[in-house]
C-alpha positions, 0 to 999 in steps of 0.5 A: 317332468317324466310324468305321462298324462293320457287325458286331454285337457281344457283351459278353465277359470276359476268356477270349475273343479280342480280335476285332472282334465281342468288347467286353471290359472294361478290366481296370485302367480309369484315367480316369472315362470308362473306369472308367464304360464298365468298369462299364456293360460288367460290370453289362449283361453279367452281366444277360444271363449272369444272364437265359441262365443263367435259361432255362439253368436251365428249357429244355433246348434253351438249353443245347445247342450252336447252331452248325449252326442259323440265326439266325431258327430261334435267335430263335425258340427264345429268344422261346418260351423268354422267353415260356414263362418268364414264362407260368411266372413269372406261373402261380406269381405270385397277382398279375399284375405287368404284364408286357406279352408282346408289347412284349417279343418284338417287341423282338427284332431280326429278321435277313434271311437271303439267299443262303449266302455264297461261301467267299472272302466267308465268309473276308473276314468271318472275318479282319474278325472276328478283327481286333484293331485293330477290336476296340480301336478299337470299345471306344474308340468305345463309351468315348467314346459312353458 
């Protein structure tokens, strides 16, 4: 493979852009190693989807937009979200199943936040993202790792 990538990515379908920092399914996938990366992609995506639509369904504040808030503040509202939805879960259950709470937060990756970039930096990242050429060549990467 030998190339870097130094965005994070987000498993999508078909509806969004082809960007860097979007891997999308392969709508006709020919070959056993893109049928399997077809197949891993749809199944981890639709968990995550089921898992959002779960705390959709319980907490208001996952259903609103996010654009203005800061990541840390967003990490933040999902653990409490994930925290109190097991807390619920374990309240309705009559048999504690072992759920361990603090494995499960400390899961999460945390994300350092420095100065707020300059508009020439914030642009350069913005065209990284919207590059199509990455976007195809990070889905050949992660077919080929799978």
């Amino acid at each position: 493979m030998g190339h870097e990538y130094t965005m994070g990515y987000y498993l999508a379908d078909e509806i969004y852009p082809n960007w860097s920092t979007f891997v999308k399914t392969i709508p006709r996938p020919l070959g056993a190693k893109r049928k399997y990366f077809a197949s891993k992609q749809e199944s981890v995506r639709k968990d995550v989807e089921r898992a959002f639509g779960v705390l959709q369904s319980r907490f208001t504040i996952v259903r609103g937009p996010i654009r203005y808030w800061d990541e840390e503040m967003l990490a933040n509202i999902l653990k409490v979200c994930i925290i109190m939805y097991n807390m619920i879960i374990e309240d309705e259950r009559t048999m504690n199943l072992g759920f361990d709470h603090e494995r499960e937060v400390n899961s999460f990756i945390s994300v350092s936040h420095g100065e707020l970039p300059e508009l020439h930096d914030f642009l350069q990242t913005h065209n990284r993202i919207k590059d199509r050429a990455t976007s195809s060549q990070l889905q050949e990467d992660l077919v080929e790792h799978l």
